[in-house]
TORLOMAR-205359 format. One record per residue (C-alpha): residue number from 1; residue in one letter; x negated, y negated, z. Coordinates in steps of 0.5 Angstrom, whole numbers, plus 500, padded with zeros to 3 digits. Example, Ala and Ser with C-alpha at 12.3 -4.5 7.8 and 13.67 -1.06 7.14 Angstrom:
BEGIN
  nr rest east north  up
   1    A  475   509 516
   2    S  473   502 514
REM end
This chain:
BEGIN
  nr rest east north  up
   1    X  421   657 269
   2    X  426   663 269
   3    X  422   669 269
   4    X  424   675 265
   5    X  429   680 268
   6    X  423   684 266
   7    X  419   681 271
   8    X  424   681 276
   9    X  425   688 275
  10    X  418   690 276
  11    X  417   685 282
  12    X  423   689 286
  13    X  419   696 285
  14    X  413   694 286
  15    X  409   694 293
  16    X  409   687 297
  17    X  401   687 296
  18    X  403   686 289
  19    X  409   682 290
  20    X  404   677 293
  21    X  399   677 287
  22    X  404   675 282
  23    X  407   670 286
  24    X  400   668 287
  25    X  400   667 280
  26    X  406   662 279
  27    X  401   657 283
  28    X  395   658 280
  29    X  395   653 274
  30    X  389   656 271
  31    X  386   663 270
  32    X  380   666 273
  33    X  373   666 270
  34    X  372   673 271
  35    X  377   675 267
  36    X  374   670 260
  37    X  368   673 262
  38    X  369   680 261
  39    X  373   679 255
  40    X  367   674 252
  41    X  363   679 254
  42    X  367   686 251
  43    X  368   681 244
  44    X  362   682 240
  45    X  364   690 240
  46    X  371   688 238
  47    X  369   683 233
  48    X  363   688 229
  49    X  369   694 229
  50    X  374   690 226
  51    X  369   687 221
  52    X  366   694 220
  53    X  371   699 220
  54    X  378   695 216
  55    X  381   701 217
  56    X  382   700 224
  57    X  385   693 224
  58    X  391   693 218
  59    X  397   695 221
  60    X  401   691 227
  61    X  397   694 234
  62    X  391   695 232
  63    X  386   698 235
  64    X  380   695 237
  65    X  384   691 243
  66    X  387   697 245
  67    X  381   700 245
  68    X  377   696 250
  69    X  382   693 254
  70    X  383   701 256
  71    X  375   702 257
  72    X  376   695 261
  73    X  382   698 265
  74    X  378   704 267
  75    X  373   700 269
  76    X  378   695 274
  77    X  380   703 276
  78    X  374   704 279
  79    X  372   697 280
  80    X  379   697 285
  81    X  376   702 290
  82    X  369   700 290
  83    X  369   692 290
  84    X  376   691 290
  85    X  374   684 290
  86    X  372   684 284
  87    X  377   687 281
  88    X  381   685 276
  89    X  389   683 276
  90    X  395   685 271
  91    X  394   677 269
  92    X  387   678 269
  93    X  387   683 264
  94    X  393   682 260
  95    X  388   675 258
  96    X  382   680 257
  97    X  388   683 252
  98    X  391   677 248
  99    X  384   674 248
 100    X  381   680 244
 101    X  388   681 240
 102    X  388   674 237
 103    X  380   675 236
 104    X  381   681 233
 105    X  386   679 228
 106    X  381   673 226
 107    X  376   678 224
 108    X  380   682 220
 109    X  383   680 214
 110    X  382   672 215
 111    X  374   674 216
 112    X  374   679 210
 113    X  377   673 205
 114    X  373   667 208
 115    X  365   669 210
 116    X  364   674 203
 117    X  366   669 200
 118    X  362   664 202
 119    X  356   666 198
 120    X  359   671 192
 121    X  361   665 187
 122    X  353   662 187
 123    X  350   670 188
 124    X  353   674 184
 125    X  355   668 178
 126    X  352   672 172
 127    X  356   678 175
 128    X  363   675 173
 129    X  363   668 167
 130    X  368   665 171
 131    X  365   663 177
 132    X  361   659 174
 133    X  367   656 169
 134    X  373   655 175
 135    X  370   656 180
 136    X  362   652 182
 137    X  362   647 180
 138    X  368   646 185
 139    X  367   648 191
 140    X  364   644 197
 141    X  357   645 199
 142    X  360   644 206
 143    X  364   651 206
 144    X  360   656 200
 145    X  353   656 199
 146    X  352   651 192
 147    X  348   654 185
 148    X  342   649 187
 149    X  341   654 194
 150    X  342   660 191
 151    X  334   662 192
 152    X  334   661 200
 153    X  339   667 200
 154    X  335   673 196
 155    X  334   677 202
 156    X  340   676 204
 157    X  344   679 198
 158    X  339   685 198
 159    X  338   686 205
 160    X  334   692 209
 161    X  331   686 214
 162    X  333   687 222
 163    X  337   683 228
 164    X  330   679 229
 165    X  330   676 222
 166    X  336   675 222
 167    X  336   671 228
 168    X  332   666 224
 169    X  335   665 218
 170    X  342   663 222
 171    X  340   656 221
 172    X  341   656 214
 173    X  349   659 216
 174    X  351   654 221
 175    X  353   649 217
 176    X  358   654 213
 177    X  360   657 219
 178    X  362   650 223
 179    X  365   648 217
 180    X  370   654 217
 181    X  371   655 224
 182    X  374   647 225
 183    X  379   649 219
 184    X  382   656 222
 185    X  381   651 228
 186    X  386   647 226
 187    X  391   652 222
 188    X  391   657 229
 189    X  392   651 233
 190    X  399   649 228
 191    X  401   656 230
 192    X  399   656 237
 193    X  403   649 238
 194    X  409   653 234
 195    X  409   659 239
 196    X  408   654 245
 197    X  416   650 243
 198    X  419   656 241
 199    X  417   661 246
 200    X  422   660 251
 201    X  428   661 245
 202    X  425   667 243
 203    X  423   670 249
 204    X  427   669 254
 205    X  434   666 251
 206    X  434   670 245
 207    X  430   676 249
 208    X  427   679 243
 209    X  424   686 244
 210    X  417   684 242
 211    X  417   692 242
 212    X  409   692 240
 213    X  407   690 246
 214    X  410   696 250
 215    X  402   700 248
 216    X  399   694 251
 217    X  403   693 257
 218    X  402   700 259
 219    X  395   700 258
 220    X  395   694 262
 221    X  399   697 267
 222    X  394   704 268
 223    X  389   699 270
 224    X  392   696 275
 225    X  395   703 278
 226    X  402   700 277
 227    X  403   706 273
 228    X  403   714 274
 229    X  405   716 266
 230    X  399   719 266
 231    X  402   725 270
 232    X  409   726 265
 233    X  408   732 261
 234    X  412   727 256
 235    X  406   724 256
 236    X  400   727 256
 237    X  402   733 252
 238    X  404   729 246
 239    X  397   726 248
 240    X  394   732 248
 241    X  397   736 242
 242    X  395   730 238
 243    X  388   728 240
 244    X  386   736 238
 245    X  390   735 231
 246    X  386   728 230
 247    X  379   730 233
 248    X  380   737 228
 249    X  382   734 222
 250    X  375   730 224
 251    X  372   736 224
 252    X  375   737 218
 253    X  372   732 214
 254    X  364   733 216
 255    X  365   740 216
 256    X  370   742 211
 257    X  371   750 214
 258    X  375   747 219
 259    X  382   748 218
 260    X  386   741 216
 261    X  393   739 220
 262    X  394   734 215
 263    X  399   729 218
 264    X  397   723 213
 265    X  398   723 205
 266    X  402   730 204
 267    X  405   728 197
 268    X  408   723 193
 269    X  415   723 191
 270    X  413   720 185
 271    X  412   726 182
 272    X  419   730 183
 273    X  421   724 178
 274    X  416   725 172
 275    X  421   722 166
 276    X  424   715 166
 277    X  427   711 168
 278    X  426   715 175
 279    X  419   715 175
 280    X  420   707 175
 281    X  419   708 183
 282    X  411   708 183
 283    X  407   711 188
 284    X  411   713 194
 285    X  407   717 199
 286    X  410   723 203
 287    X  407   723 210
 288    X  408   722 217
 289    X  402   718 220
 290    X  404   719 227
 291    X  401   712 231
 292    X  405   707 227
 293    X  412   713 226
 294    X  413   713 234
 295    X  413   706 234
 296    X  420   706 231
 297    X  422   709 238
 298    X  421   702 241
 299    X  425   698 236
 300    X  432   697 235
 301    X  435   702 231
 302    X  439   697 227
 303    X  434   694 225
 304    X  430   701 224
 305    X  435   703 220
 306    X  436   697 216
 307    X  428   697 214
 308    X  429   705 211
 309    X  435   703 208
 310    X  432   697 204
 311    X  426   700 202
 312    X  430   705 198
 313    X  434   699 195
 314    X  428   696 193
 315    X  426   703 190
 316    X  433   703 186
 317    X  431   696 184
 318    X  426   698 180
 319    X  429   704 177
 320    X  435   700 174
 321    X  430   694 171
 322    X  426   699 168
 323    X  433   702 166
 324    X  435   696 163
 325    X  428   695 159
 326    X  423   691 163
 327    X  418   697 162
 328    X  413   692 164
 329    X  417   692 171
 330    X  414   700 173
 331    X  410   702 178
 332    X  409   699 185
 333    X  411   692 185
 334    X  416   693 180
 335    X  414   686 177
 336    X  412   680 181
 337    X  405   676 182
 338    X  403   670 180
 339    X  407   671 173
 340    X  414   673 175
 341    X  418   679 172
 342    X  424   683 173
 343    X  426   684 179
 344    X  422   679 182
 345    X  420   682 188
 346    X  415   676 191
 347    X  421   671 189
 348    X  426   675 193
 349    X  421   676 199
 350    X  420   669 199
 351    X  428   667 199
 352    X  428   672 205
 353    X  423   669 209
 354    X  425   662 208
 355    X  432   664 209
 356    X  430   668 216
 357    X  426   660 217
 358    X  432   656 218
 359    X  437   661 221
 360    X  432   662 227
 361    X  432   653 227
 362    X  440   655 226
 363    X  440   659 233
 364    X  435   655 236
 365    X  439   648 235
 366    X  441   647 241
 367    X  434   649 245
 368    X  430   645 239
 369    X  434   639 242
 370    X  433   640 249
 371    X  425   640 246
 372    X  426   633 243
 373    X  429   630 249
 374    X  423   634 254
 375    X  418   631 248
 376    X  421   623 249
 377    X  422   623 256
 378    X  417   628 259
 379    X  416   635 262
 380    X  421   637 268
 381    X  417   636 274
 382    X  415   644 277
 383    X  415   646 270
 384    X  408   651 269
 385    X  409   652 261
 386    X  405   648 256
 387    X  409   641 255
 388    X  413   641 250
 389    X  410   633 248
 390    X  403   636 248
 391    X  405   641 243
 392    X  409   637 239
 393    X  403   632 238
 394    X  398   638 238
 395    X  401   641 232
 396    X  402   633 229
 397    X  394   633 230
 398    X  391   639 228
 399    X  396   638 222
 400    X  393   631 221
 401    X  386   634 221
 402    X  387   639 217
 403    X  390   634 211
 404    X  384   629 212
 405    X  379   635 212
 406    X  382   638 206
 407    X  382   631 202
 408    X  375   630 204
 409    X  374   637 200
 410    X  377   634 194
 411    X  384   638 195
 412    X  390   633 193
 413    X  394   632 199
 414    X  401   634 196
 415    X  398   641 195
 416    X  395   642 201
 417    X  401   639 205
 418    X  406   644 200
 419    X  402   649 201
 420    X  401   648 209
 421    X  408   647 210
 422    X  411   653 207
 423    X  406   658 210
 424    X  408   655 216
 425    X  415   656 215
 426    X  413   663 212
 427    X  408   664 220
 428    X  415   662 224
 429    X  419   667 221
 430    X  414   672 221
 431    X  413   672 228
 432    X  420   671 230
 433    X  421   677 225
 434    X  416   681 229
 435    X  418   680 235
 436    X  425   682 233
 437    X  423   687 229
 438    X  416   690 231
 439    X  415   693 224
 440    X  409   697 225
 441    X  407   694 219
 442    X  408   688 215
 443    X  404   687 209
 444    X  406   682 203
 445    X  402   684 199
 446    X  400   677 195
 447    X  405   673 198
 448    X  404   666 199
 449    X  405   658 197
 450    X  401   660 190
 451    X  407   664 188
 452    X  412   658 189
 453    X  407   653 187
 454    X  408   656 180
 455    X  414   658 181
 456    X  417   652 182
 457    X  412   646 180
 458    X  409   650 175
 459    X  401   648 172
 460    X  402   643 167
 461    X  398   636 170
 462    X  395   640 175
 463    X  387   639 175
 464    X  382   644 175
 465    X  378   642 181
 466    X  384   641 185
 467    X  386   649 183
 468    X  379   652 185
 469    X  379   648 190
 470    X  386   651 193
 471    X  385   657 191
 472    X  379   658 194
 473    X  380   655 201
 474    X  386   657 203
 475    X  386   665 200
 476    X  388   666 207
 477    X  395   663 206
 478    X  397   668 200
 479    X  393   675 202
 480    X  397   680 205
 481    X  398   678 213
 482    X  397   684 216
 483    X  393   682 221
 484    X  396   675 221
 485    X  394   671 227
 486    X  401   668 229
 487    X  405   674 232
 488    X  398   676 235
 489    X  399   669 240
 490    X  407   670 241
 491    X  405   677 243
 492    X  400   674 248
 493    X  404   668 251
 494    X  410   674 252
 495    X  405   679 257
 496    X  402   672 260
 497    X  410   671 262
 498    X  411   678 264
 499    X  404   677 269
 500    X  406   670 271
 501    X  401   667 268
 502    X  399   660 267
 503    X  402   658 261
 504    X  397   652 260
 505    X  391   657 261
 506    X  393   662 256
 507    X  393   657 251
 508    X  386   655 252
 509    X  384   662 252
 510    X  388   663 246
 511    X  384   658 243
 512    X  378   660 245
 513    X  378   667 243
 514    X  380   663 235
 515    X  374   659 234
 516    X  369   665 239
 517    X  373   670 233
 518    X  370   666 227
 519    X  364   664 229
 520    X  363   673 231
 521    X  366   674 225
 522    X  361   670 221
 523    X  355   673 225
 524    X  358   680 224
 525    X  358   679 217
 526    X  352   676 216
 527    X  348   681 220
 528    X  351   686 215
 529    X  348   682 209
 530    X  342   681 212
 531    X  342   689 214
 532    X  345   693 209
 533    X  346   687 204
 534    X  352   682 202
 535    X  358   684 199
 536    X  361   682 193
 537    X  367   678 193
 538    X  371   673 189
 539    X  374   675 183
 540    X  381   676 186
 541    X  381   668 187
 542    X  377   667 180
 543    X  383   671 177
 544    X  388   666 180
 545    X  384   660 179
 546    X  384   662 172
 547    X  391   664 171
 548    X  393   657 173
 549    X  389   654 169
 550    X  389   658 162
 551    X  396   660 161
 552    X  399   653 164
 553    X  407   654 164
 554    X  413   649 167
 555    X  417   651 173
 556    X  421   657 172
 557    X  429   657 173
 558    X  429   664 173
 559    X  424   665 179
 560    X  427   660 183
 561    X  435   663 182
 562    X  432   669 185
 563    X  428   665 190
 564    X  435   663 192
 565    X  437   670 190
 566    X  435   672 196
 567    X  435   666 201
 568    X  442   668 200
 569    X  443   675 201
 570    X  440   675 208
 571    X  445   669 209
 572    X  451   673 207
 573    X  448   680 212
 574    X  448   674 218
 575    X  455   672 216
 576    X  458   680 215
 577    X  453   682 222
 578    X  457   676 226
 579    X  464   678 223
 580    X  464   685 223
 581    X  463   690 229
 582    X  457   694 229
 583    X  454   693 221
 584    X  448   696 221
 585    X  444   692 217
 586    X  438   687 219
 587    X  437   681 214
 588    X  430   682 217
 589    X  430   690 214
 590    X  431   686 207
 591    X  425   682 208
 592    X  420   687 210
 593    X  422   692 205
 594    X  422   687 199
 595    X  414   688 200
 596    X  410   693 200
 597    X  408   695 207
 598    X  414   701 208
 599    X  411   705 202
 600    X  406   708 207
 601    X  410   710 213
 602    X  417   711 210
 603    X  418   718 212
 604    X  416   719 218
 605    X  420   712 220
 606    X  426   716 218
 607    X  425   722 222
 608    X  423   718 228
 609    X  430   715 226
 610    X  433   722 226
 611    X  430   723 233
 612    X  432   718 236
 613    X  439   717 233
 614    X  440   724 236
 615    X  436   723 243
 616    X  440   717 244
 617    X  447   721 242
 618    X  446   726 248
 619    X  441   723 252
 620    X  442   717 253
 621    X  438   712 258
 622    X  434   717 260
 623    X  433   721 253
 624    X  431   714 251
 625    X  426   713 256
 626    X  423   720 254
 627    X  421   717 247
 628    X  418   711 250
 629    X  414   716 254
 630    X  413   721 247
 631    X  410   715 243
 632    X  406   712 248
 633    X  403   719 248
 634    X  402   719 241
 635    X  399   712 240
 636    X  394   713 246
 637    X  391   718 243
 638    X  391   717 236
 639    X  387   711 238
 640    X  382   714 242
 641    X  381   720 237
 642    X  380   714 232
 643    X  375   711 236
 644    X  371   716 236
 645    X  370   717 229
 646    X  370   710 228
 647    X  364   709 234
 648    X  361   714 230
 649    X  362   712 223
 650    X  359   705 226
 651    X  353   708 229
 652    X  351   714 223
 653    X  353   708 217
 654    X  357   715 215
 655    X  364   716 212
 656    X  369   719 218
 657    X  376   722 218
 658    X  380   715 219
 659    X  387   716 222
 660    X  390   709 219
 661    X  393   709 212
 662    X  387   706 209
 663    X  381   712 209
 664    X  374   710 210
 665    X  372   712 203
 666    X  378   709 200
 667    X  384   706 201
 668    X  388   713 199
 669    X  382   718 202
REM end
């Protein structure tokens, strides 16, 4: 396999020793266990950090990874002078990275709709009427606890027990958390067969940046003395200057005479537009957020450009609709949901990404056909990447798994194969987008198949059991998709080819760290049960379910033009970026702005974009590479202040200053 000139360029400036272990690695088919074992060793503080402290885990690079690998690469540092045999290799530890990445990003979000799920409809059924209308009466007793069992789980909906006797109630827990450990199984292991058939195209003949893991690397390169940017007072200056900003505005929150330096929520343009039609543009926060701004440096300044200028296109959508009577359009999302509206913002991101699907087929065509003819015939021999038969009929099982599991359950099969494939085709063009883009965040907010089934199919005929059924398990195909699983894994595969590693071994290890992330996730949140009490959860999916079935509506042309709407738009920015020198928009700008995950973060991508046009103008390379310096500095130090707080917050159960967009006491603290 080809070797990226990433890698090449590293193995002409590194030492011979060095030169020797990576060639090594191309020999060695399979990992070495040390390099599992502190990672599965290190798991469960990442799995109870990112159940624990969300905040921490709703952006692109999240922190907890980042965070114990740098611990485990301080370690490997002084492991290298005291028991050099011991140590751990740059291969070593990018798995321990990868594994603890793929496992945060299953103990986000995918956790936080799956395990308080499992007990609220039967708990908490007298607190909302619709549990038990829509939803009990469907669910399976194999994924959520049954109205008949609800008594066995008093203490755990009230609490104030320890680890010991939650030691011994987790065999009521086991058949629950198998269940959903074999379907996120099952839907990872699609992903990850899709990554294996496409990660040579995107990494090395389209070499996408893949800009969010420069921090990653860099950290995996301190821990192996490859590098010295500790010394650069490009680094550690912004590092410095930025850890005492965070740890003040900690100070701050407990102690509130300590002076604030607020580098978060500042203001809201909304209010310089008080009147109509303006004030149609909704909440749009005026800050800087420094860890996710400074990622901009890394991405490609089209595309930078391309994200700000969509966002104040989609802004200006929502002025004209309101201008043009659609009242109800106001505000933040400016009309969409499960009921669409003008201007039909879910349909149009839809369009976007199924448009960003199939031009990444396009691209791929000749590859895709290189793919087949390896899947017919055979992997080259000397090849070490995963073979692509093996993942083609990875991918056909675990799909075929899936379908029979969810039959089982009472799914009808057209759903759950509708649903599965568009959320696929979603999963393919968000990772490819990440990987081009590096979006510091790419949050679609209530995004998913249900929206296209309604859109598209309607819910006349549709039966109720069906409906609670789909909505129940499979929420994680239409929630937000910060912390979607599928990039986490490319991302994984693409430090693994950096370091040379086995192919094949990566793949089991990213597995691995799927089903060890369920099953901590499903612990972490059932000690807190037990501990602190059950949260309460559901009513979002009720509402869904209800929706479907009380206002039952036909398919609806309007949505579905603008589906097409924006299917075509992101072919029209192809067809001008290929034909005119130096257009400056992306479609996948388009796509990532149509949502909701630039209100943040939108002020500080255009200073750094400022910033970096100018750097770049009358710097060049060198200015270039000074920026990369900068905001490693700022990132690295922004998650360490923020692992303090939150090491804090975890040990005291108190509120602490949170530098995330999303604060500890609410998500606009």
């Amino acid at each position: 396999m080809a070797s990226s000139p990433e890698v090449q360029k590293s193995a002409i400036s590194t030492p011979a020793s060095q030169r020797t272990e990576a060639a090594s690695a191309t020999t060695t088919q399979w990992i070495r266990l040390r390099a599992v074992a502190w990672a599965l060793l290190f798991s469960p503080v990442t799995a109870f950090w990112a159940v624990d402290q969300g905040v921490d885990v709703i952006f692109s690079l999240m922190i907890p990874p980042v965070i114990m690998t740098l611990v485990m690469a301080a370690i490997n540092l002084v492991l290298r002078k005291v028991a050099p045999r011991i140590s751990l290799s740059m291969g070593d530890l990018i798995i321990f990275y990868g594994m603890h990445t793929v496992l945060c990003a299953i103990c986000a979000e995918w956790m936080s709709v799956i395990n308080p799920y499992i007990h609220s409809y039967a708990l908490y059924r007298s607190s909302d009427s619709r549990f038990d209308r829509y939803m009990n009466p469907y669910m399976s007793d194999w994924f959520f606890i049954p109205v008949r069992l609800a008594d066995q789980f008093e203490d755990y909906r009230n609490g104030g027990f320890g680890f010991s006797y939650f030691l011994t109630k987790l065999p009521l827990w086991w058949r629950y958390i198998g269940a959903w450990t074999l379907l996120l199984s099952l839907v990872c292991m699609a992903m990850l067969c899709i990554n294996s058939l496409f990660r040579d195209e995107w990494a090395n003949r389209e070499k996408l940046a893949f800009p969010i893991i420069q921090v990653p690397m860099e950290v995996v390169k301190l821990g192996v003395g490859q590098s010295q940017i500790w010394k650069k007072p490009t680094f550690y200056v912004p590092f410095l200057i930025m850890f005492v900003i965070d740890n003040i505005n900690g100070l701050h929150f407990v102690y509130p005479s300590v002076p604030l330096i607020n580098v978060r929520f500042i203001s809201d343009l909304a209010l310089i537009f008080p009147s109509p039609p303006f004030n149609a543009i909704g909440w749009t926060p005026i800050g800087f957020f420094p860890y996710m701004a400074v990622i901009g440096f890394f991405m490609p300044t089209d595309l930078l450009f391309s994200c700000i200028f969509f966002f104040f296109f989609r802004k200006g959508m929502q002025v004209v609709t309101y201008a043009m009577g659609y009242v109800d359009s106001a505000g933040v999302f400016g009309g969409g949901g499960l009921i669409p509206s003008p201007p039909y913002f879910s349909e149009q991101s839809w369009g976007a990404f199924l448009a960003l699907f199939a031009t990444s087929v396009w691209v791929a065509r000749s590859y895709l056909a290189e793919v087949w003819n390896q899947i017919r015939h055979g992997h080259p021999k000397g090849d070490r990447g995963v073979p692509h038969r093996f993942a083609f009929w990875g991918l056909i099982v675990s799909l075929i798994g899936l379908f029979v599991l969810t039959v089982a359950i009472g799914i009808p099969l057209w759903m759950t194969v509708v649903s599965t494939i568009l959320f696929l085709m979603f999963s393919i063009a968000l990772t490819r987008m990440r990987a081009q883009i590096g979006a510091p965040s790419h949050e679609m907010a209530f995004m998913g198949p249900n929206q296209m089934l309604v859109d598209f199919v309607g819910t006349n005929g549709v039966s109720e059991a069906g409906i609670s059924r789909l909505v129940s398990i499979f929420f994680i195909y239409n929630r937000i998709h910060r912390t979607h699983p599928m990039p986490h894994q490319l991302e994984a595969m693409k430090m693994g080819e950096t370091a040379r590693i086995s192919q094949r071994a990566l793949f089991v290890a990213i597995m691995l760290a799927v089903i060890i992330g369920s099953v901590l996730g499903h612990l972490v949140y059932i000690y807190k049960g037990y501990r602190w009490a059950a949260t309460v959860a559901g009513g979002d999916t009720a509402w869904v379910a209800t929706t479907f079935i009380e206002q039952h509506r036909a398919s609806n042309p309007i949505a579905i033009a603008f589906v097409i709407i924006g299917f075509t738009f992101v072919l029209f920015l192809d067809f001008l970026r290929f034909r005119v020198p130096g257009f400056p928009l992306h479609p996948a700008g388009y796509a990532l702005a149509m949502n909701f995950g630039l209100d943040y973060f939108w002020m500080g991508l255009i200073f750094v974009w400022l910033v970096k046009l100018f750097v770049e103008r009358y710097y060049g390379l060198k200015g270039h590479s000074r920026l990369h310096e900068i905001a490693l500095g700022i990132i690295l130090a922004e998650f360490c202040a923020e692992a303090i707080w939150a090491m804090y917050a975890m040990a005291t159960r108190t509120a602490t200053y949170s530098i995330s967009i999303n604060g500890r006491l609410g998500w606009n603290q």
